[in-house]
C-alpha positions, 0 to 999 in steps of 0.5 A: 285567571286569579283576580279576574277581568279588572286584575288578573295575575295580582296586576303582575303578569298577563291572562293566558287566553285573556279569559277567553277559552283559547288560552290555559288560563294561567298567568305569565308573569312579568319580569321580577315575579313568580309564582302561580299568581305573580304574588312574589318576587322572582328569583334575583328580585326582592320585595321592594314595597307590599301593600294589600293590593300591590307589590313592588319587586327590585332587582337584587345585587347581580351575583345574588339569586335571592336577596333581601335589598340592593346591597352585596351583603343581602344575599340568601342564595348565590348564582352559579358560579358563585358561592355565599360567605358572610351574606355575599356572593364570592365567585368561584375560580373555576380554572383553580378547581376540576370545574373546568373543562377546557380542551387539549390545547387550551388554557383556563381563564378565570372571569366573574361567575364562570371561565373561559377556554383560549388556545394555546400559542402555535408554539405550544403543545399544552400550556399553562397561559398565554404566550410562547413563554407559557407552553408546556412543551415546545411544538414542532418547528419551535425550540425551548430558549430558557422559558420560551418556544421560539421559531426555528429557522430552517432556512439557516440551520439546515447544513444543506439547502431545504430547497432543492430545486432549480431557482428555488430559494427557502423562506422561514414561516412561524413554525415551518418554512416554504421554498419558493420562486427566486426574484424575477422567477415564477412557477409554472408547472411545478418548475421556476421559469423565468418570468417572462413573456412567452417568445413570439412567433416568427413573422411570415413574410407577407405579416408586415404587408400592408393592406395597400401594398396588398392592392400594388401586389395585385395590380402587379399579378393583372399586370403579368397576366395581360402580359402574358395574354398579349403575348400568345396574342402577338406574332413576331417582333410585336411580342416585346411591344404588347408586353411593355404596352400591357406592363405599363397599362397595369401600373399605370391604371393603379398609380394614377388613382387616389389610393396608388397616390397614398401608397406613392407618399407612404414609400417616399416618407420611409414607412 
């Protein structure tokens, strides 16, 4: 590169390659310079101090391309988004010109150096700003009140309810309105029910059993079963004795333990 191992690029920029053959050997130069050897200023940059080995490069004033000092006024060229008169750089209003191009629906801002695109309000259909009271036409569910697009209610200008189904009511939105549940309803399955659990199933007459009344039941079931076996076993008159004698050995065998006592004190407290 110009100026060689001690100071390539005049001191402004680096070597491609470092003088090496892996690189193009040309400069890239630093910020603020240009040229083939980073020996002049890069453009929005002027010559702050020159001497026969270095150069000082400044920034210009920020809407100038090319300058001769700091001041507004030195400008030689302008920026996009700029036009020069009198030595400074003037922005352009784009939104006021065909320079513009925003899409349908939106509206021109002007900022320095350039613009910028905005929607227009929901209740716009074209506008010129921002705002309802600056649409070109009213959008659909909006109605012109002097120079605004307001909402329509159409909950309460509508001669017949919007909402037709059963405990539905109507609620306005911006623009529009829906129909939703009356209070205490909810929707299921396209319909407004309402909001409540689902009834529960009839008990079956064992559901409230508990499991030691379950023990009794049994106990009761062995009871009737010696009964019955004492009978075919008896002859005459001992039948009503064996039954009696087997009914009592059943119950008694499960009162008397721990848990038929448990039972016993649930009854008599009222469970």
């Amino acid at each position: 590169c110009a100026g060689g191992p001690r100071q390539p690029c005049s001191g402004n920029g680096k070597c491609d390659g470092d003088g090496t053959r892996g690189g193009t050997g040309l400069c890239v130069c630093s910020p603020g310079y240009g040229g083939p050897f980073c020996a002049e200023c890069g453009d929005g940059y002027y010559e702050a101090s020159r001497n026969k080995s270095h150069l000082v490069c400044a920034e210009c004033y920020w809407a100038c391309g090319r300058c001769t000092g700091p001041e507004d006024s030195s400008c030689l060229r302008c920026k996009r988004g700029w036009v020069l008169h009198e030595r400074r750089c003037v922005d352009v209003d784009e939104c006021g010109t065909e320079m513009a191009h925003c899409r349908a629906n939106q509206f021109c801002v002007n900022t320095e150096g350039s613009y910028e695109c905005r929607d227009c309000s929901t209740a716009c259909i074209g506008c010129m700003g921002a705002g309802p009271a600056r649409c070109k036409k009213c959008n659909k569910g909006y109605w012109r009140d002097g120079a605004k697009c307001l909402d329509v209610d159409e909950c309460a200008s509508a001669e017949e309810p919007v909402c037709s189904g059963a405990q539905e009511v109507c609620e306005n939105t911006e623009g529009g309105y829906r129909c939703v549940c009356a209070a205490g309803h909810v929707r299921r399955d396209g319909q407004c029910v309402e909001d409540k659990p689902p009834d529960a199933p009839e008990k079956g007459f064992f559901d409230d059993v508990t499991e030691d009344e379950v023990v009794v039941l049994q106990q009761m079931f062995f009871g009737v079963v010696i009964c019955a076996l004492a009978t075919l076993a008896a002859k005459g008159d001992m039948v009503f004795t064996a039954i009696f004698i087997g009914a009592v050995a059943a119950m008694a065998g499960y009162w008397l333990s721990d848990r038929g006592d448990r039972v016993l004190d649930g009854f008599m407290k009222g469970r």
